[in-house]
NUSE-421981 format. One record per residue (C-alpha): x, y, z; residue in one letter. Coordinates in steps of 0.25 Angstrom, whole numbers, plus 5000, padded with zeros to 4 digits. Each point is the difference from the previous one (the first is absolute). Layout:
N
XYZA
...
REM end
This chain:
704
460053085451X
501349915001X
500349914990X
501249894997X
501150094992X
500549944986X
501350005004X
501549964993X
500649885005X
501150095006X
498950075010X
499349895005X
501349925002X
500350115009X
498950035006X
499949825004X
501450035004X
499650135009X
498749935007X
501049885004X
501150105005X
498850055010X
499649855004X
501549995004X
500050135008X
498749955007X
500849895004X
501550055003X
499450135006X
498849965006X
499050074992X
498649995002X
499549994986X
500750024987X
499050154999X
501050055014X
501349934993X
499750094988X
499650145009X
501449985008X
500949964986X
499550114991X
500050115011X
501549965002X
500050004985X
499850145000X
500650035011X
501249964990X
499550074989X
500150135010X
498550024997X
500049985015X
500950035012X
499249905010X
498949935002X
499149955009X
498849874999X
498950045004X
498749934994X
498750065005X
498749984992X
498650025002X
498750024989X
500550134996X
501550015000X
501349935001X
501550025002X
501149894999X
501450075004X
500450155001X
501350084997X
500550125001X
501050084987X
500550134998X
499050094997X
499850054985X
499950155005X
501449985007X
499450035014X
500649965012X
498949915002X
500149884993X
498749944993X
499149905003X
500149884991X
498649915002X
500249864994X
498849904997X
500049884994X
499149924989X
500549864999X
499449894993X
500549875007X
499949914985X
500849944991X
499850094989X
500350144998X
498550085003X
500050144991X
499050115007X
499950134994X
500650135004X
498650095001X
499649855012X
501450025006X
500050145002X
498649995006X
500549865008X
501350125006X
499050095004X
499749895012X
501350055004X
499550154998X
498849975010X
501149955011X
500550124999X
498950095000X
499449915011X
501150025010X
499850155001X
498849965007X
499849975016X
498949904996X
500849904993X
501350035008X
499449975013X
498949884995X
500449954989X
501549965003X
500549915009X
500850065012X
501450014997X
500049944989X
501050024986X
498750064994X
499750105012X
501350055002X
500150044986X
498750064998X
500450075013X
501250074991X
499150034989X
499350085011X
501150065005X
500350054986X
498650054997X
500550154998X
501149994992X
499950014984X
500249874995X
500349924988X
499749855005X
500449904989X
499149874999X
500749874994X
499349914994X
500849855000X
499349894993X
500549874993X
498850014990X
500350084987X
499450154998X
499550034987X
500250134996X
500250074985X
501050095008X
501349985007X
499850125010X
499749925013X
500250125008X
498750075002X
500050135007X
498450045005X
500250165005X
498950035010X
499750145007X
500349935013X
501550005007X
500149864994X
500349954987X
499849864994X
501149934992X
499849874994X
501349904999X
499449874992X
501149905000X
499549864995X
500649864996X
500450064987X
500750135004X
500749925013X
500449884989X
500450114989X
500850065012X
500849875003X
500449954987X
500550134996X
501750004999X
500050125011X
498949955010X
499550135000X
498850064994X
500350094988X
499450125000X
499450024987X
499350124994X
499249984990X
499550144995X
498949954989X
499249925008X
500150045016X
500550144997X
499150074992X
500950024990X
499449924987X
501350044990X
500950005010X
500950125005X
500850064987X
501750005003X
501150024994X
501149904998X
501550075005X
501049954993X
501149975012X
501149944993X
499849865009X
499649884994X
499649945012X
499150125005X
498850064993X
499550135004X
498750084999X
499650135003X
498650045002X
499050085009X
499049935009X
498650055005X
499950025012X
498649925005X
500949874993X
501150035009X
499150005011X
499249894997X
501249924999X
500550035015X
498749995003X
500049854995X
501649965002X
500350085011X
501449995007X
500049884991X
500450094987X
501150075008X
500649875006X
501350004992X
500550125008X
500049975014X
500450145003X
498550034997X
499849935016X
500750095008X
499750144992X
498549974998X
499150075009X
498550065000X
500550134996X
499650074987X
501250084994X
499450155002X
500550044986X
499349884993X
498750025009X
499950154995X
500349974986X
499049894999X
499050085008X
500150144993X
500649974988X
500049864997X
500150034984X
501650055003X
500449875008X
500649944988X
500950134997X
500250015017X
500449855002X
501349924995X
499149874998X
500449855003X
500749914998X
499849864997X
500649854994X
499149894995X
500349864995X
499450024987X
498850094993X
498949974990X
500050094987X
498850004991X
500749984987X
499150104992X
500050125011X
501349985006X
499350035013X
500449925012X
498949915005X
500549935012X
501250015009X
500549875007X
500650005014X
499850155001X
501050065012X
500250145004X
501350045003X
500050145002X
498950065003X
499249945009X
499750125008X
499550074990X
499049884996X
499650005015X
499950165002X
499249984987X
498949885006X
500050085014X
499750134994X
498849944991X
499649905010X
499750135011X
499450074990X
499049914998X
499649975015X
500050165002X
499049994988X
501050104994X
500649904990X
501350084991X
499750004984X
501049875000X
499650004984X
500950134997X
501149925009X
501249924991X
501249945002X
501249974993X
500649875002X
501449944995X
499649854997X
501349915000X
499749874994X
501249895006X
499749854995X
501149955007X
499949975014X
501450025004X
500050144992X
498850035006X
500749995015X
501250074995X
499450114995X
498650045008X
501050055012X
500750104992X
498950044994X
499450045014X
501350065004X
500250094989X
498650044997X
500050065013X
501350055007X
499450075011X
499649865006X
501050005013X
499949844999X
501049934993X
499449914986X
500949885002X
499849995013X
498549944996X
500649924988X
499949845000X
501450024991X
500750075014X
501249915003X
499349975013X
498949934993X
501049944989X
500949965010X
498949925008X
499649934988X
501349964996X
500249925015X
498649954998X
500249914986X
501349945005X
500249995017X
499349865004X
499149995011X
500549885009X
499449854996X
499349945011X
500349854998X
499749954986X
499250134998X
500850064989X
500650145003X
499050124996X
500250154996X
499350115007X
499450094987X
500050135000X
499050084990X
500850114997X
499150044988X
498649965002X
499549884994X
501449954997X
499849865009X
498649974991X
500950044988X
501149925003X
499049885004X
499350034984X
501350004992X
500349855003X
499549914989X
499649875007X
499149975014X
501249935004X
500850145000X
499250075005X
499649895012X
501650005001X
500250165003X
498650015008X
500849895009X
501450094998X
499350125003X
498649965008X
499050135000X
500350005016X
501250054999X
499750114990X
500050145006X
499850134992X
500750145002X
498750075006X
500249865011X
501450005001X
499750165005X
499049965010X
500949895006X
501350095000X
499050125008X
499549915008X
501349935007X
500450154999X
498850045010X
499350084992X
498649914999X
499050134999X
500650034986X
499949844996X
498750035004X
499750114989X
499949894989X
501149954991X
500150104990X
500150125013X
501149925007X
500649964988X
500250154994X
500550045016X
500949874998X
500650054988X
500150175004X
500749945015X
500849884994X
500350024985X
501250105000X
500550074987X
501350064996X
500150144995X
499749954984X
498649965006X
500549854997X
499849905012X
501149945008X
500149885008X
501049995012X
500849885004X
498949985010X
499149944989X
500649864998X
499749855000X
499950005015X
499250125002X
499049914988X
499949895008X
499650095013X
499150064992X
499449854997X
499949975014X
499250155003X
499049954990X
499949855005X
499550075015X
499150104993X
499249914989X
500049905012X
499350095008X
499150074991X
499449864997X
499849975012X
499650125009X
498650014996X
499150044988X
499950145000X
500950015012X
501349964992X
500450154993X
500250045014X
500549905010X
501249954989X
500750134999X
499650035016X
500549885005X
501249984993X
500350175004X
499649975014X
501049865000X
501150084995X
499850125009X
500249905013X
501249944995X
500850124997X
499650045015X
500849875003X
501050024992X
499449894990X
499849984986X
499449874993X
501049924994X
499750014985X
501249874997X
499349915010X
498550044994X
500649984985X
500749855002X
498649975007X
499250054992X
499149874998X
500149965014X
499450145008X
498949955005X
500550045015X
500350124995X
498750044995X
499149955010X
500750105008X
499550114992X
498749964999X
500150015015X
500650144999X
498850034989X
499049985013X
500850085010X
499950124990X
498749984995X
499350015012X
500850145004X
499950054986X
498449975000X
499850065016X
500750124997X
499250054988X
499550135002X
498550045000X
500150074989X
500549884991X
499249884997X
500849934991X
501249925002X
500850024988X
499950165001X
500549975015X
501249954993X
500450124991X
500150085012X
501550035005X
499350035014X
499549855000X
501549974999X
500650115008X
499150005012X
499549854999X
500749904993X
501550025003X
499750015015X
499549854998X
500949905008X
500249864994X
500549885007X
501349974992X
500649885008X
499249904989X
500750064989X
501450035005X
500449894993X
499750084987X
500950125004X
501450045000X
500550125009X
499850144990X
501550005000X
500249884994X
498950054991X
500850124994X
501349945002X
499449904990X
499650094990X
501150095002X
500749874995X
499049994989X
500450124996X
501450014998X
499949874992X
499050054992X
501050144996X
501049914997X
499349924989X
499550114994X
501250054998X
500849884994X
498649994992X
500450154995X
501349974998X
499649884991X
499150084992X
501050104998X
501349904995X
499149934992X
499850114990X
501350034990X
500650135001X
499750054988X
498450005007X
500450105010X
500950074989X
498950034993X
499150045011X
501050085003X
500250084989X
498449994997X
500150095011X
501150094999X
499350044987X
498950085010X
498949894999X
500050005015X
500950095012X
500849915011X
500850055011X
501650004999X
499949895010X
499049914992X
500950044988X
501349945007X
499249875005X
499549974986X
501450024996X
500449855006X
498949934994X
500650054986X
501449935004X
499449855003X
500749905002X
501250085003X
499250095010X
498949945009X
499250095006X
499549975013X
498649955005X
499850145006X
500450074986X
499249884993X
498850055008X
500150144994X
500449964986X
498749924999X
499350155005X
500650084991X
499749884988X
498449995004X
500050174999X
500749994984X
498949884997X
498950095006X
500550104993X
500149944986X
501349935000X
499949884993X
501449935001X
REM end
């Protein structure tokens, strides 16, 4: 039964404010109705919450079942084969927020269910579905996949409330077929709680009294670390927990290591599948544990047991917490299931409140908890001076005014949720109207974006087409280099120029993403920006990045072009699609749909000569760019070095010379000069490795 929720005046201003943003999409978009606004903005919601990689609008209904959108994700098991992500939606097209239960919306999902079921059948294939249709093609791929042993997720989206005593949403049904159900609720209140959150991201939460089974908590012990800003606790996990809470989060609990994307597979570590299948009651002695950071925990003040954990994230090991849910999860469909009550884990909790600590720390962590791992740690950080570097161009290089439009700032998110956050912290509407005008959400781009635009104009569109979180961890292992301390380093390649490139990259993709189609998008931006940039590199081309940058409020040649480049490779991309696949976006992730089909495409470039200069221009430019670039740093390395007094390096010197830390006879002779200033000035190129040999002493504990 539905009925009007007593709301606060916060939620159902939001939710008026939500209901007009869909009349506006209706009308800017052309949107049928506000129900098939909602469907396309929440799927591209989670989309953006990485819930999903793609998605695709269907909307088929009849009297017994329904499906509004599909999507695919990385399977839970780690298997090649990603999941199948059925999305239906529930919306009440009202004023006032409407509240359903969880026990009717669970059973409203099941419609979804029936789809799905139905589709194995020739029956409703053949007769009930129109030809050709979205709805047909995908019950076509269901087919397809009918001997594989599943785990479909089913989203439930609705801008009603569920009411429910518990927070657990995910709801997993095990059945002793080769599919299993999950259920994903996502309502107006967790989508709103989502938004208005500092980070933009959904905190993983784990409540151990109420979702977990544990009604006093999980006993710990509090390590006393010597750090004031850092709390840690030791303590041992069971087994089913652990596996229930991959079971709910999923990759969502291991997302602060994107390592976990390119080492995760299907695989169950042969040790940890033997321990846990013949002597699970030893896996704790067998097994180093976990290791993990949280924003905060709750500790019940008579107990001292730990009763929630906010922002839970698994930084080091995430294959053992997957080996852990495959092992169990097989055990169960062989109707063999493994004594998963004698299994226990310890887990090293780190507790950072600080946000910037937090980012800091969680790489080293990851890196020294494991020193097998082959993949450098600070190569993933958001604190790599690539990232740091990007952001520093992004708060003070001005986009060019057009007119009396005053000049803008293309943002870049480094951290996520930092644009909200920077929106938040400004007292008044007129401040935050000010830097929403300074800084309009259009030109925000993240770090998982600015990978896909950089792989894309790179040519490499199948791995864009893995998902945000894929491309963005091959983006960091190819892109992000270290030096021998494990510490990242950014070349002279990355400077205000190679910035404002970048801006222009993600001017062309946003461009064509919103525009090449719903559904279609995740595939033709990335492949027709690859296939653009092949072309002109066979003549010798490359787009001119100057030109695109000064018009950038006046492109609208420009991209009319691309949109007619976006037909030209859809229609090759969709006729070349083997039998065997069904679906466009798996098309995508192929490297033979780019190696066999997509780079032979031939583009009529005469239109957009005027966009190009020839590729040696191009290098010459940026070779330019370069030498400019190593000049500032240096006079900027020389400044920071003068700027200090001798008797600084004097003392760092002899800090050292005390056996705090080892230096070369070469490093020791550099040093040497900055102790002399001002009647000595070391060079820019000796300022460079003074400022080294200073950042090692401060990591290592010298204080000045």
């Amino acid at each position: 039964m539905k009925v009007v929720v007593k709301s606060d005046k916060q939620a159902e201003d939001r939710y008026t404010s939500f209901m007009h943003d869909l009349d506006a999409m209706c009308i800017v978009d052309g949107y049928s109705s506000r129900e098939t606004a909602f469907i396309a903005d929440r799927c591209q919601f989670l989309v953006d919450q990485d819930v999903l990689q793609s998605f695709n609008v269907v909307q088929y209904a009849d009297e017994s079942c329904r499906i509004d959108a599909w999507g695919l994700k990385p399977a839970i098991d780690g298997s090649s084969n990603d999941s199948i992500v059925l999305i239906i939606s529930d919306f009440f097209d009202q004023d006032s927020l409407a509240a359903i239960t969880l026990t009717d919306f669970r059973a409203y999902c099941n419609k979804a269910k029936r789809f799905f079921q139905n589709a194995l059948k020739d029956e409703f294939r053949l007769l009930h579905l129109p030809a050709n249709s979205s709805a047909a093609q995908f019950a076509d791929y269901i087919y397809k996949r009918r001997n594989e042993d599943q785990q479909v997720t089913i989203i439930g989206i609705t801008n009603g409330s569920v009411v429910s005593k518990s927070n657990k949403l995910v709801i997993a049904e095990n059945t002793t077929t080769t599919v299993t159900f999950r259920y994903d609720i996502w309502d107006f209140a967790r989508f709103a709680r989502i938004e208005r959150s500092l980070g933009g991201r959904e905190s993983v939460d784990i409540d151990l009294v109420n979702d977990y089974e544990l009604p006093e908590g999980i006993k710990s012990l509090h390590v006393e670390n010597g750090s004031s800003e850092i709390d840690s606790y030791l303590f041992v996990l069971p087994g089913k927990v652990l596996y229930e809470m991959y079971e709910q989060w999923n990759e969502r609990l291991l997302e602060q290591n994107p390592r976990t994307f390119l080492q995760f597979t299907g695989k169950i570590n042969k040790g940890i599948r033997g321990t846990l299948t013949n002597n699970p009651d030893r896996f704790f002695s067998y097994n180093n544990g976990i290791a993990a950071v949280a924003n905060r925990v709750d500790i019940d003040p008579v107990t001292g047991n730990i009763n929630k954990i906010y922002n839970l994230q698994i930084v080091n090991g995430g294959q053992t917490t997957a080996s852990i849910y495959n092992a169990y999860y097989r055990s169960m469909k062989d109707k063999k299931p493994i004594a998963i009550d004698k299994v226990y884990v310890m887990v090293k909790l780190s507790v950072i409140g600080r946000q910037e600590l937090a980012d800091q720390i969680i790489p080293r962590i990851s890196e020294f908890s494991n020193s097998q791992n082959k993949v450098a740690s600070s190569a993933f950080s958001i604190r790599h001076p690539f990232h740091m570097k990007m952001e520093e161009y992004s708060r003070n290089i001005h986009a060019p005014a057009n007119g009396d439009q005053q000049e803008t700032f293309w943002y870049y998110e480094r951290v996520q949720g930092q644009y909200k956050n920077a929106i938040n912290i400004r007292h008044s509407s007129a401040e935050k109207k000010s830097f929403e005008s300074q800084n309009p959400k259009s030109q925000m781009f993240k770090s998982v974006e600015l990978a896909k635009y950089v792989m894309a104009f790179d040519m490499k569109p199948y791995q864009v087409c893995l998902g945000s979180q894929k491309c963005y961890a091959l983006f960091s292992k190819e892109y992000l280099k270290t030096d021998d301390d494990g510490q990242g380093i950014v070349g002279p390649e990355i400077n205000q120029d190679y910035f404002k490139e970048v801006c222009c990259k993600a001017l062309i993709f946003k461009y064509i993403e919103k525009h090449a189609g719903r559904g279609l998008q995740f595939v033709l931006a990335p492949y027709t920006i690859a296939v653009l940039m092949k072309n002109l590199q066979e003549k010798g081309l490359n787009l001119n990045y100057t030109l695109i940058w000064n018009k950038q409020w006046d492109n609208e040649a420009l991209f009319s072009l691309l949109m007619t480049y976006v037909d030209v490779v859809y229609k090759v991309l969709a006729e070349s699609m083997p039998e065997g696949i069904q679906i466009f976006s798996e098309w995508g992730k192929k490297k033979e749909c780019w190696d066999k089909y997509a780079q032979q495409i031939q583009l009529d470039l005469m239109p957009i000569i005027e966009y190009t200069v020839s590729q040696d221009e191009y290098l010459a430019t940026v070779k330019e760019h370069k030498s400019n670039a190593v000049m500032i740093k240096g006079i900027e390395a020389q400044t920071y070095v003068v700027s200090k007094p001798a008797s600084y390096w004097t003392s760092l010197m002899r800090w050292i010379h005390k056996g705090n830390m080892s230096i070369t006879s070469k490093e020791d002779g550099i040093l040497s000069y900055a102790t002399k200033i001002p009647y000595k000035i070391p060079s820019d190129k000796q300022s460079e490795v003074i400022i080294r040999i200073e950042k090692r002493a401060v990591d290592s504990g010298f204080s000045g």
